[in-house]
N, CA, C and O atoms as a printed pandas DataFrame, in Angstrom:
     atom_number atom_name residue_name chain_id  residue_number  x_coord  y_coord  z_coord
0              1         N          UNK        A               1   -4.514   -6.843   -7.868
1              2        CA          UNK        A               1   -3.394   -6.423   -7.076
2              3         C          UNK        A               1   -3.852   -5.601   -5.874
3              4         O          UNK        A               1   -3.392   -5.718   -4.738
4              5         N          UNK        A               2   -4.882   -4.694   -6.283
5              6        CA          UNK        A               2   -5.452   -3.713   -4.624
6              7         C          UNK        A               2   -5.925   -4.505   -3.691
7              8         O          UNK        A               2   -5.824   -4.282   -2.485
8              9         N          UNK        A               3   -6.402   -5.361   -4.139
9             10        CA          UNK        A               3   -7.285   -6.278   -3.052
10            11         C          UNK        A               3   -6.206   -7.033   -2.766
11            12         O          UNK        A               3   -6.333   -7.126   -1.545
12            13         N          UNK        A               4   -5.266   -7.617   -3.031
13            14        CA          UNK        A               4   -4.085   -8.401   -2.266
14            15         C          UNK        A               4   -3.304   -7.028   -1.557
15            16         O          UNK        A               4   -3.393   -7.177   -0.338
16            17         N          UNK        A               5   -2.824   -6.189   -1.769
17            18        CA          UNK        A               5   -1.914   -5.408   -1.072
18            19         C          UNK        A               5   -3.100   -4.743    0.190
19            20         O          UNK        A               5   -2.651   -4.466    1.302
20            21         N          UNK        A               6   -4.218   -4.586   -0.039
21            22        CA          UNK        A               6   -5.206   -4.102    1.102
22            23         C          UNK        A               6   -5.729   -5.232    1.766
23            24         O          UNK        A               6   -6.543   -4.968    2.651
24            25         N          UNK        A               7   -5.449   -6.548    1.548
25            26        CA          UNK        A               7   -6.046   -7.238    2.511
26            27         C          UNK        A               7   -4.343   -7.466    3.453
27            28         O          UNK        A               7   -3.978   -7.509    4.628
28            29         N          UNK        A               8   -4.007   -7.516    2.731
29            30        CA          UNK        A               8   -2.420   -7.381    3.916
30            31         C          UNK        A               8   -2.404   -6.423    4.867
31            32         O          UNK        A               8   -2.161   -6.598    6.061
32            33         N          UNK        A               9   -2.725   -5.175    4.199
33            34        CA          UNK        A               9   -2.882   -4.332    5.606
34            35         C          UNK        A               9   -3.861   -4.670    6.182
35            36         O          UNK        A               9   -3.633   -4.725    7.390
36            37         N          UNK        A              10   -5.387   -5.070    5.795
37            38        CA          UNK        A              10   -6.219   -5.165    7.261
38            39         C          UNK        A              10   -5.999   -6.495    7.748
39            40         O          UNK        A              10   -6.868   -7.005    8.455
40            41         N          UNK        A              11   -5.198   -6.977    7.530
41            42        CA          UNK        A              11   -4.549   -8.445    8.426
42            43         C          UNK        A              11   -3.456   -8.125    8.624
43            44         O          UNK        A              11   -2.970   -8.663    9.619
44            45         N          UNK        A              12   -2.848   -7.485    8.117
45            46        CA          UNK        A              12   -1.854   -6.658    8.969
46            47         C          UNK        A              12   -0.248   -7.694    8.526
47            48         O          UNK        A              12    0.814   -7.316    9.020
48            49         N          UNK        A              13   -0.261   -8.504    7.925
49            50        CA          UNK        A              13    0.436   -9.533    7.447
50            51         C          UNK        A              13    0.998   -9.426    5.818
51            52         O          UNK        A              13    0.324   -9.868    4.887
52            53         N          UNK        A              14    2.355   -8.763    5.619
53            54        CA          UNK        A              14    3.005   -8.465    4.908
54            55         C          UNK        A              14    4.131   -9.284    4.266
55            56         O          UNK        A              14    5.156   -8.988    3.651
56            57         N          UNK        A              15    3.375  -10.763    4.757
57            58        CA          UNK        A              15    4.375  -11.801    4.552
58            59         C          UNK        A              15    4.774  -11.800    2.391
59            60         O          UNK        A              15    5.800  -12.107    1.784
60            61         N          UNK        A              16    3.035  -11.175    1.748
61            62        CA          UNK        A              16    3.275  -11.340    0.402
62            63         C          UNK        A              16    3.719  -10.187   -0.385
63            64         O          UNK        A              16    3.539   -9.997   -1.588
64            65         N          UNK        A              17    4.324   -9.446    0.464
65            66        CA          UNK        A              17    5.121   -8.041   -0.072
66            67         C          UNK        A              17    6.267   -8.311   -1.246
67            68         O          UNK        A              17    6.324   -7.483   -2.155
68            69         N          UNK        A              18    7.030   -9.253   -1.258
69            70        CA          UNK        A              18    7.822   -9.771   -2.210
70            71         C          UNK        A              18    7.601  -10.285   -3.191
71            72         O          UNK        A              18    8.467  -10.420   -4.056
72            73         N          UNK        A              19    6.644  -10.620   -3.292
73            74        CA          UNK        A              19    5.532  -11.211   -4.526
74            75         C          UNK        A              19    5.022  -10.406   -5.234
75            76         O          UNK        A              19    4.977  -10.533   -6.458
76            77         N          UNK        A              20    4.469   -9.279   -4.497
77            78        CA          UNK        A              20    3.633   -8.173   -5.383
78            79         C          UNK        A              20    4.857   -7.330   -5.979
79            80         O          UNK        A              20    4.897   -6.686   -7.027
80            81         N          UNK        A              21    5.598   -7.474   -5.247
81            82        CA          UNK        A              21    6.738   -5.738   -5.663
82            83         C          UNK        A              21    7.976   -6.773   -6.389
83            84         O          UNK        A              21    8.404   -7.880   -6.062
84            85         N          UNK        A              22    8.256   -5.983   -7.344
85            86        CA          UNK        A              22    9.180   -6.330   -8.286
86            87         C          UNK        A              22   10.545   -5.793   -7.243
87            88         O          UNK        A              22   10.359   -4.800   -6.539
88            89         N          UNK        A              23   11.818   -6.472   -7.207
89            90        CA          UNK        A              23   13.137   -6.488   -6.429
90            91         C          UNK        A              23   13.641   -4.963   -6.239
91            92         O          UNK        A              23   14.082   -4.377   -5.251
92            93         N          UNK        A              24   13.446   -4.619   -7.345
93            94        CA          UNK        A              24   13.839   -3.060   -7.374
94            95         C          UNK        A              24   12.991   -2.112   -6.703
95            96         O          UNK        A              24   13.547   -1.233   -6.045
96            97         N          UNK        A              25   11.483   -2.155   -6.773
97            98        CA          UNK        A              25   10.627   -1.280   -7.080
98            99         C          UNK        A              25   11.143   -0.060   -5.752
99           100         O          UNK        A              25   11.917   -0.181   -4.803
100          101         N          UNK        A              26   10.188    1.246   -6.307
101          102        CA          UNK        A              26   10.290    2.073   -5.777
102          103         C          UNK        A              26    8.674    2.347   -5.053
103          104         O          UNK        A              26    7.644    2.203   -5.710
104          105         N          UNK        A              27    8.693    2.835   -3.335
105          106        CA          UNK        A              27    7.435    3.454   -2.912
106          107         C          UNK        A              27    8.032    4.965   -2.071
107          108         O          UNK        A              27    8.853    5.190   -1.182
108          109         N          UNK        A              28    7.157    5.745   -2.871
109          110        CA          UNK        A              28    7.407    7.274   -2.260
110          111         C          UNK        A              28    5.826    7.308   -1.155
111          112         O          UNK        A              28    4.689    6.840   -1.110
112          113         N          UNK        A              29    6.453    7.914   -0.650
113          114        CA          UNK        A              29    5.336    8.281    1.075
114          115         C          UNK        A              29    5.444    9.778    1.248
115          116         O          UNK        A              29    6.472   10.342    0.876
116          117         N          UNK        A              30    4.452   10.453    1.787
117          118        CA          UNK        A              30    4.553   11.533    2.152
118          119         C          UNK        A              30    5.904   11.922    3.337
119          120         O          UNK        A              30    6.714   12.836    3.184
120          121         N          UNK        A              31    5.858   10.979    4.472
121          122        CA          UNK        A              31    6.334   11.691    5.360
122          123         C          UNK        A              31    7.880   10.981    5.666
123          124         O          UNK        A              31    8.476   11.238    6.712
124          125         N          UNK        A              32    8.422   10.105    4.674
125          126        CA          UNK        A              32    9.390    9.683    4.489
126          127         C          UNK        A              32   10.409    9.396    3.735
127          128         O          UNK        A              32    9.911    9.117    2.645
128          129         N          UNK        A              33   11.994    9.259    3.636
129          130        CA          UNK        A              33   12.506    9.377    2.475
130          131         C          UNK        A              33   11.831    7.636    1.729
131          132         O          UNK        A              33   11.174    6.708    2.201
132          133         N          UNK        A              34   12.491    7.954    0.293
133          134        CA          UNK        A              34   11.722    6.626   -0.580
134          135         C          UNK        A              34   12.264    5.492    0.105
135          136         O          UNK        A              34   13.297    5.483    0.774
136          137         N          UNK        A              35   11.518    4.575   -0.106
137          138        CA          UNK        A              35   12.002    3.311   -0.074
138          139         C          UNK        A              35   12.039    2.133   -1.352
139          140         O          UNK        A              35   11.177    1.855   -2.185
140          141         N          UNK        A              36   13.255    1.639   -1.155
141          142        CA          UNK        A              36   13.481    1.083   -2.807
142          143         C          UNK        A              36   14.041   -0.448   -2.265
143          144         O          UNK        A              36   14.815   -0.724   -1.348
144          145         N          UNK        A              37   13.149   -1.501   -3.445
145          146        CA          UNK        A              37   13.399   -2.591   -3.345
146          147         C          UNK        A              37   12.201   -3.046   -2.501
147          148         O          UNK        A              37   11.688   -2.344   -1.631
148          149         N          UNK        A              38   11.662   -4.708   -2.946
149          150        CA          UNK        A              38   10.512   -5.001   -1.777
150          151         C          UNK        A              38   10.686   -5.777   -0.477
151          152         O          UNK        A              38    9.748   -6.238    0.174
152          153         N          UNK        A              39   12.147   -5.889   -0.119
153          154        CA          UNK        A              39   12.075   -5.811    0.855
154          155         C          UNK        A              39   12.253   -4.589    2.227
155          156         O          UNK        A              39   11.757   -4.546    3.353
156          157         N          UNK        A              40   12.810   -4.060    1.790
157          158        CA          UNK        A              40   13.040   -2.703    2.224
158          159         C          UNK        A              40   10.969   -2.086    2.643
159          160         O          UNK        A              40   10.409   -1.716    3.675
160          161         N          UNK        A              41   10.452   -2.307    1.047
161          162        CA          UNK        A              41    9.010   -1.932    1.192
162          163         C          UNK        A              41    8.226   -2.550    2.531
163          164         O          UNK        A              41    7.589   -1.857    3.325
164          165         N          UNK        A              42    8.427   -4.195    2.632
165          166        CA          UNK        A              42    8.224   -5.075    3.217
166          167         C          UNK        A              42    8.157   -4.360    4.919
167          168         O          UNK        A              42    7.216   -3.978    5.616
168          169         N          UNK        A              43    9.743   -4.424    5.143
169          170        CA          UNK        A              43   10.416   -3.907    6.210
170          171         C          UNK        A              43    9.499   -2.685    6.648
171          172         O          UNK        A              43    9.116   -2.541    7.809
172          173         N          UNK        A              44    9.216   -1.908    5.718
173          174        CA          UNK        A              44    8.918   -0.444    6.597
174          175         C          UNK        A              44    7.350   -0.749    6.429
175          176         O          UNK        A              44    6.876    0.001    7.283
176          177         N          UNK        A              45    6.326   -1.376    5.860
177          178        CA          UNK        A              45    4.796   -1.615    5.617
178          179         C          UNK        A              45    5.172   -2.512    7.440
179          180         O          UNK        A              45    4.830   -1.870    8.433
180          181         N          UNK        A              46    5.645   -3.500    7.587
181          182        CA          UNK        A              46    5.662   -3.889    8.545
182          183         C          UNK        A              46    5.568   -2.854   10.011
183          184         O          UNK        A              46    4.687   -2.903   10.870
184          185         N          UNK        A              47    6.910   -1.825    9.964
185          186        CA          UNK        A              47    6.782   -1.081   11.000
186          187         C          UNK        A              47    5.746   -0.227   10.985
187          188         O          UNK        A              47    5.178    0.095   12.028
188          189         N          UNK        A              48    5.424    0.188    9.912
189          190        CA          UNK        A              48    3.889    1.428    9.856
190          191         C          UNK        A              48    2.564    0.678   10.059
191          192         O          UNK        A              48    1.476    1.248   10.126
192          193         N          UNK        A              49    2.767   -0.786   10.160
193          194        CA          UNK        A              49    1.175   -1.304   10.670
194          195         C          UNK        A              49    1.560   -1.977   12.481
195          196         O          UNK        A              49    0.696   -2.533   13.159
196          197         N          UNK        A              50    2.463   -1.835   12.777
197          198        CA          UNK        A              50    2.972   -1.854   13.995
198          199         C          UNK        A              50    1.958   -0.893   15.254
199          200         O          UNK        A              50    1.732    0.315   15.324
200          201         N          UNK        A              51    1.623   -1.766   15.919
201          202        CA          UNK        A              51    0.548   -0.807   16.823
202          203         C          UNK        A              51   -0.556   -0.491   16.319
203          204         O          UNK        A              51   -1.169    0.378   16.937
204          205         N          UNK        A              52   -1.008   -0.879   15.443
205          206        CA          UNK        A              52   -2.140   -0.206   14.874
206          207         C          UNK        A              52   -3.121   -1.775   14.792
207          208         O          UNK        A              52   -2.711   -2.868   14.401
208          209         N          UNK        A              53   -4.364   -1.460   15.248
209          210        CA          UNK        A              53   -5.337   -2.820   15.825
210          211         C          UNK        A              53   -6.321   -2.511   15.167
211          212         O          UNK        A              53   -6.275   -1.287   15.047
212          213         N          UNK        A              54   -7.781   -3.170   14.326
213          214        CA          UNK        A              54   -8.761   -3.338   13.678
214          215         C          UNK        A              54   -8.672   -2.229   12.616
215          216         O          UNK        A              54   -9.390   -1.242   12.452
216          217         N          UNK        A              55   -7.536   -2.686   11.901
217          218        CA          UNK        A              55   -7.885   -2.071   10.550
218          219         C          UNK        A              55   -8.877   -2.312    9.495
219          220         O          UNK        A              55   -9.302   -3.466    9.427
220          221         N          UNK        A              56   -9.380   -1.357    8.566
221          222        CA          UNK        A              56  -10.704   -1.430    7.891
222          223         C          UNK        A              56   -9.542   -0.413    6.801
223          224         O          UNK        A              56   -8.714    0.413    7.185
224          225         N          UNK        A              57   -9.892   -0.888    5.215
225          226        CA          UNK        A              57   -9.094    0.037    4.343
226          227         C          UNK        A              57  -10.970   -0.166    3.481
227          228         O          UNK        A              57  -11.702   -1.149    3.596
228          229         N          UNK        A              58  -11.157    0.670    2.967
229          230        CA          UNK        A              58  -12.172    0.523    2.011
230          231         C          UNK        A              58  -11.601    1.518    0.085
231          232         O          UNK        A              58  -11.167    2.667    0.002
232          233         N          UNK        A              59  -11.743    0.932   -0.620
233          234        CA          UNK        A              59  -11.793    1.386   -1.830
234          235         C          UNK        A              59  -13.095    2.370   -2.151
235          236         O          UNK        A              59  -14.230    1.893   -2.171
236          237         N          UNK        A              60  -12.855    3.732   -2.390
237          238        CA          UNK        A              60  -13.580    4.487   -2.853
238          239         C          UNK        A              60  -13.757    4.750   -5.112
239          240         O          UNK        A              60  -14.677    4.738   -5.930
240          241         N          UNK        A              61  -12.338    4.932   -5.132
241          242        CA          UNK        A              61  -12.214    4.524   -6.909
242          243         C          UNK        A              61  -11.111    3.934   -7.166
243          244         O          UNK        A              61  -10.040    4.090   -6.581
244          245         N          UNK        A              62  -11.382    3.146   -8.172
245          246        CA          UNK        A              62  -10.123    2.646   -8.798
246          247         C          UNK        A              62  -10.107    2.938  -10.221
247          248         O          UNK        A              62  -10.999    2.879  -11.067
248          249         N          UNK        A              63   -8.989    3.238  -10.281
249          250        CA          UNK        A              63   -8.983    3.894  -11.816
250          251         C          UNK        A              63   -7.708    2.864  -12.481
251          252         O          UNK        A              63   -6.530    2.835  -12.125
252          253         N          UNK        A              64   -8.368    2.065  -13.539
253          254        CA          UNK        A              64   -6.915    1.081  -14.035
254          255         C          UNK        A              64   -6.709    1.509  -15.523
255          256         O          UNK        A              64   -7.703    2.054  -16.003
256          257         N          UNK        A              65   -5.596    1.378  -16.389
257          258        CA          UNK        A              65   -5.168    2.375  -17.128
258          259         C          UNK        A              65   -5.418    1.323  -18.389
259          260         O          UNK        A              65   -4.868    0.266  -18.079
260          261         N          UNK        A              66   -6.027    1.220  -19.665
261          262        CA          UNK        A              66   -6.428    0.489  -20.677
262          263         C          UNK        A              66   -5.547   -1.176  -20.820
263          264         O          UNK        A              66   -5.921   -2.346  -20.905
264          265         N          UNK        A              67   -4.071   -0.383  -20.780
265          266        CA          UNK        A              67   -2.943   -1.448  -20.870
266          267         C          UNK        A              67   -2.596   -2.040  -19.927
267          268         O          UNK        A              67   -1.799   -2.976  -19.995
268          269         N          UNK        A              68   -3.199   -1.558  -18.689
269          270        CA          UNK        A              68   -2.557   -2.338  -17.489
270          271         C          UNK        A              68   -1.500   -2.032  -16.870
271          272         O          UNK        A              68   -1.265   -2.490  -15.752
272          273         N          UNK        A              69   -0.894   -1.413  -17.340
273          274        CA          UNK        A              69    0.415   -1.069  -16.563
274          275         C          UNK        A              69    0.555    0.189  -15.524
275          276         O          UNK        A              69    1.540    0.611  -14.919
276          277         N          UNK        A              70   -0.871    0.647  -15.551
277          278        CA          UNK        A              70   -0.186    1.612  -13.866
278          279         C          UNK        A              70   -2.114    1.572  -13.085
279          280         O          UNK        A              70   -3.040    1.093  -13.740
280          281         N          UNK        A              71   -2.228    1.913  -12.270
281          282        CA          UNK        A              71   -3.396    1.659  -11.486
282          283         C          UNK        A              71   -3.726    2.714  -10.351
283          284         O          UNK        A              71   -2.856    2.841   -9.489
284          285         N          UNK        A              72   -4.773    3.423  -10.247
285          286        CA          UNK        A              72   -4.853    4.526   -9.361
286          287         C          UNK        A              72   -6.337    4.147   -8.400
287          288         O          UNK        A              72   -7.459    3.724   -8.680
288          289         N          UNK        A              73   -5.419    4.680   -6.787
289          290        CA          UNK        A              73   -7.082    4.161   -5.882
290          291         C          UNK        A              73   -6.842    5.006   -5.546
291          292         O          UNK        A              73   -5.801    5.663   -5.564
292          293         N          UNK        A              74   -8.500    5.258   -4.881
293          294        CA          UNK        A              74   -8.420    6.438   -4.027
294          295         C          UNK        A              74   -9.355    5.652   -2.928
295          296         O          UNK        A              74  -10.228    4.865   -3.293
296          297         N          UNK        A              75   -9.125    5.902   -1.734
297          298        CA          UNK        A              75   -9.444    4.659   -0.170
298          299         C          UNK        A              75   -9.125    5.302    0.487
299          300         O          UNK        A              75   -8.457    6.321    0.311
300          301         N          UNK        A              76   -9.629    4.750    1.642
301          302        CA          UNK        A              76   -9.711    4.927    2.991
302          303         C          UNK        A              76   -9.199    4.135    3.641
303          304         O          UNK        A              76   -8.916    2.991    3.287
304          305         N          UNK        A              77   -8.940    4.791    5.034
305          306        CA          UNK        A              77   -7.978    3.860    6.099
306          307         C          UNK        A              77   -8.910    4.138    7.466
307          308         O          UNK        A              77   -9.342    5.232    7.830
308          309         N          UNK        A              78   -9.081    2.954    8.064
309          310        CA          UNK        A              78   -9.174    3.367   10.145
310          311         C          UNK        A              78   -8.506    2.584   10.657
311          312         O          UNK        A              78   -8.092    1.899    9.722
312          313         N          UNK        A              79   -8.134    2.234   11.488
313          314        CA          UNK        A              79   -7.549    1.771   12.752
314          315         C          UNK        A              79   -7.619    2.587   14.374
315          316         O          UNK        A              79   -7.513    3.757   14.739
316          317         N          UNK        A              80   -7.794    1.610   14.890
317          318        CA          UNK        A              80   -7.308    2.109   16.327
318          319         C          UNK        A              80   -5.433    2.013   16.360
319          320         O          UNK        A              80   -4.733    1.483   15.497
320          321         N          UNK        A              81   -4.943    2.731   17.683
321          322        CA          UNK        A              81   -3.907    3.048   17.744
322          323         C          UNK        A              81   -3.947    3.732   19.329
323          324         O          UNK        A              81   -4.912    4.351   19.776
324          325         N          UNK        A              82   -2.737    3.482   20.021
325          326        CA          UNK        A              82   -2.755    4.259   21.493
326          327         C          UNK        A              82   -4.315    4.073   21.985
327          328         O          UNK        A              82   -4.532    4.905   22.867
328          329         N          UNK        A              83   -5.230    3.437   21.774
329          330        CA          UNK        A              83   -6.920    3.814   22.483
330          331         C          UNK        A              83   -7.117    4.777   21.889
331          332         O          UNK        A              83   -7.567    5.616   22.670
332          333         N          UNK        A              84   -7.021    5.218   20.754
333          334        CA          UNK        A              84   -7.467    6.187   20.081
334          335         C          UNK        A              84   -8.164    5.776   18.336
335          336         O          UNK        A              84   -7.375    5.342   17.497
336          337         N          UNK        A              85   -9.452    5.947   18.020
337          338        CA          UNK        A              85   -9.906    5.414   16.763
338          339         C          UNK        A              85   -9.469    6.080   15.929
339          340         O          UNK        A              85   -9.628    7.240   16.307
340          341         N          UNK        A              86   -8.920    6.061   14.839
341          342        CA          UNK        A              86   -9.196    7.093   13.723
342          343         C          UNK        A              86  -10.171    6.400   12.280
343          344         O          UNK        A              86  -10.123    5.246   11.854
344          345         N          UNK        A              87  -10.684    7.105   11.967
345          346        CA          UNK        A              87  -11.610    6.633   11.134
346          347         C          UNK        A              87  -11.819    7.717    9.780
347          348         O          UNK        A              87  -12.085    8.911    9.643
348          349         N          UNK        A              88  -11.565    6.685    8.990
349          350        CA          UNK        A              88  -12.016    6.890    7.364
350          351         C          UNK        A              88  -10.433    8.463    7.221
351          352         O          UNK        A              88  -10.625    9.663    7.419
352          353         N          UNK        A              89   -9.208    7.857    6.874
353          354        CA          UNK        A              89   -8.290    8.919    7.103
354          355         C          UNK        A              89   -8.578    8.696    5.408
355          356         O          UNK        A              89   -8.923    7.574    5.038
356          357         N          UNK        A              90   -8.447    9.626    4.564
357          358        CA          UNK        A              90   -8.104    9.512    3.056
358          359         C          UNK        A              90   -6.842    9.510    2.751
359          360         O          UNK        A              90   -5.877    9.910    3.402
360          361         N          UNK        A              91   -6.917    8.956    1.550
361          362        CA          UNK        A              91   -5.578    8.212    0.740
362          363         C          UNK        A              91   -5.917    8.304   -0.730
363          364         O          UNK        A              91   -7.003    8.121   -1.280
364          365         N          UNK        A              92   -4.963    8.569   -1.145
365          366        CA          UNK        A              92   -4.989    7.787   -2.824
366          367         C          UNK        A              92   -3.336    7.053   -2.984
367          368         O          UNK        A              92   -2.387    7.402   -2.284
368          369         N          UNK        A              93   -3.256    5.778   -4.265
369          370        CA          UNK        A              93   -2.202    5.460   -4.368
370          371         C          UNK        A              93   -2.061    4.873   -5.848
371          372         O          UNK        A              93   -2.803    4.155   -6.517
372          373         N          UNK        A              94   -1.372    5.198   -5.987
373          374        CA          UNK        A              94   -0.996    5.361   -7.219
374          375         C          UNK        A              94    0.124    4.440   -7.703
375          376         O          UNK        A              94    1.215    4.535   -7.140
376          377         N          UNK        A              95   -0.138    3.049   -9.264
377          378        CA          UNK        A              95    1.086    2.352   -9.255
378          379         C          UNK        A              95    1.368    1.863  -10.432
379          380         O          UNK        A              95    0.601    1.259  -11.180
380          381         N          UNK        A              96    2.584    2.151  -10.615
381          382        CA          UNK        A              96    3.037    1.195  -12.357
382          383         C          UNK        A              96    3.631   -0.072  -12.175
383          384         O          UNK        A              96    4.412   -0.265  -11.243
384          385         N          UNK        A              97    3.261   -1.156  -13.170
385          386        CA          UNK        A              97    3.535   -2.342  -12.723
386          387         C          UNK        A              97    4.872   -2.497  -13.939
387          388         O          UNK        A              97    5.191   -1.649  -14.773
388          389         N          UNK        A              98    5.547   -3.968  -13.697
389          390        CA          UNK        A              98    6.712   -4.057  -14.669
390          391         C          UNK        A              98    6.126   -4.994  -16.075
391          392         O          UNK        A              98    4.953   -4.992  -16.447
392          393         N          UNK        A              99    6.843   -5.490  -16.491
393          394        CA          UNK        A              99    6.335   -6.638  -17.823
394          395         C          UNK        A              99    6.049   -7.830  -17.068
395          396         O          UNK        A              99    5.403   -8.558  -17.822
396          397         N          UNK        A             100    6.242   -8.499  -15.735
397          398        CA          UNK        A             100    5.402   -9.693  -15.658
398          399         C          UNK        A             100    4.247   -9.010  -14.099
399          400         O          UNK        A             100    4.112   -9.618  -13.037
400          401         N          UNK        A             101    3.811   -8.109  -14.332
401          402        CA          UNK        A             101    2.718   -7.528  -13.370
402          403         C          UNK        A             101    2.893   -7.220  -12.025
403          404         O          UNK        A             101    1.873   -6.936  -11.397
404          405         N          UNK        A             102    4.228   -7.213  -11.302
405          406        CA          UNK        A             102    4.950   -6.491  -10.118
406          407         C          UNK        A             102    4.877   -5.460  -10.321
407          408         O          UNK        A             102    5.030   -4.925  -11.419
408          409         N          UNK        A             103    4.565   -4.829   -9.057
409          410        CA          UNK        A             103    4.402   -3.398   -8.737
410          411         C          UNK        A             103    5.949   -2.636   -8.484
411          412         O          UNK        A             103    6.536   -2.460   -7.416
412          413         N          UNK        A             104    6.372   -2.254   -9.890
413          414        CA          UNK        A             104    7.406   -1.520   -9.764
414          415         C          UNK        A             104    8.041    0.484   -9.223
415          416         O          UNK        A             104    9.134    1.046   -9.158
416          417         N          UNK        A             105    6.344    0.958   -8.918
417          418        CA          UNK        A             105    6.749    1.911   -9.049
418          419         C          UNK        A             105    5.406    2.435   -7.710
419          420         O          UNK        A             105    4.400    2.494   -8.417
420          421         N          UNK        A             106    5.006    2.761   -6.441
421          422        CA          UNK        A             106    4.163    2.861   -5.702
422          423         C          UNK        A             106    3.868    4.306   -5.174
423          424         O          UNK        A             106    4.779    4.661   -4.426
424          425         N          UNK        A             107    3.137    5.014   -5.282
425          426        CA          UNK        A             107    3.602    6.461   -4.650
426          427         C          UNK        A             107    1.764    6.891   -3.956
427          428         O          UNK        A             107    0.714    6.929   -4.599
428          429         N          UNK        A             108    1.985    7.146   -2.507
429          430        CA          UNK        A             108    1.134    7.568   -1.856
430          431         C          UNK        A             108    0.965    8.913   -1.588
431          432         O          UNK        A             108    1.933    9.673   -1.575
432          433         N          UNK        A             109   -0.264    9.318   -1.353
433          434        CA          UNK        A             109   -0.660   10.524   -0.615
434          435         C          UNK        A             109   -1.790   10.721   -0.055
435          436         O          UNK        A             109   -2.855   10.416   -0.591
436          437         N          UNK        A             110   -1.653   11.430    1.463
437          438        CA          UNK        A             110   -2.438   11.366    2.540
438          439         C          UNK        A             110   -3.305   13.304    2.382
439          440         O          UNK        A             110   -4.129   13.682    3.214
């Protein structure tokens, strides 16, 4: 699942956002209210990779939970933006999946 939801962001192409996220699911963000449901998720992953050119996400740990049902990374982000690089911003994200392996539950922090 990390490697499909991180190769979307560094292609920047969020066309398989509905696939991964279960109809309901919930993603909490630091700097925004939640967003619930995957299209809604869809919708706003779309506007937050908006402007933003040669993305690079790299996986530092992944921590997956015996049963499978929730999954923790901790990664990195760069992109350019405005002519401006930013490089290696830290992240972790954190996720519980449902009974057929959709990401029902997503919560970030920067």
């Amino acid at each position: 699942m990390w490697e499909q939801l991180s190769g979307m962001l560094v292609s920047s192409d969020v066309s398989g956002v509905p696939q991964l996220y279960a109809a309901d699911a919930l993603y909490l963000e630091p700097y925004n209210p939640p967003h619930r449901g995957n299209l809604l998720i869809q919708a706003y992953l779309k506007d937050w990779l908006g402007g933003k050119e040669e993305l690079a996400v790299q996986a530092k740990r992944v921590i997956e939970a015996a049963d499978g049902a929730s999954l923790g990374v901790e990664w990195t982000i760069s992109y350019t933006a405005a002519g401006r690089r930013w490089n290696n911003l830290p992240r972790a994200s954190f996720f519980g999946f449902d009974a057929t392996g959709r990401i029902n539950y997503h919560r970030d922090y920067t």
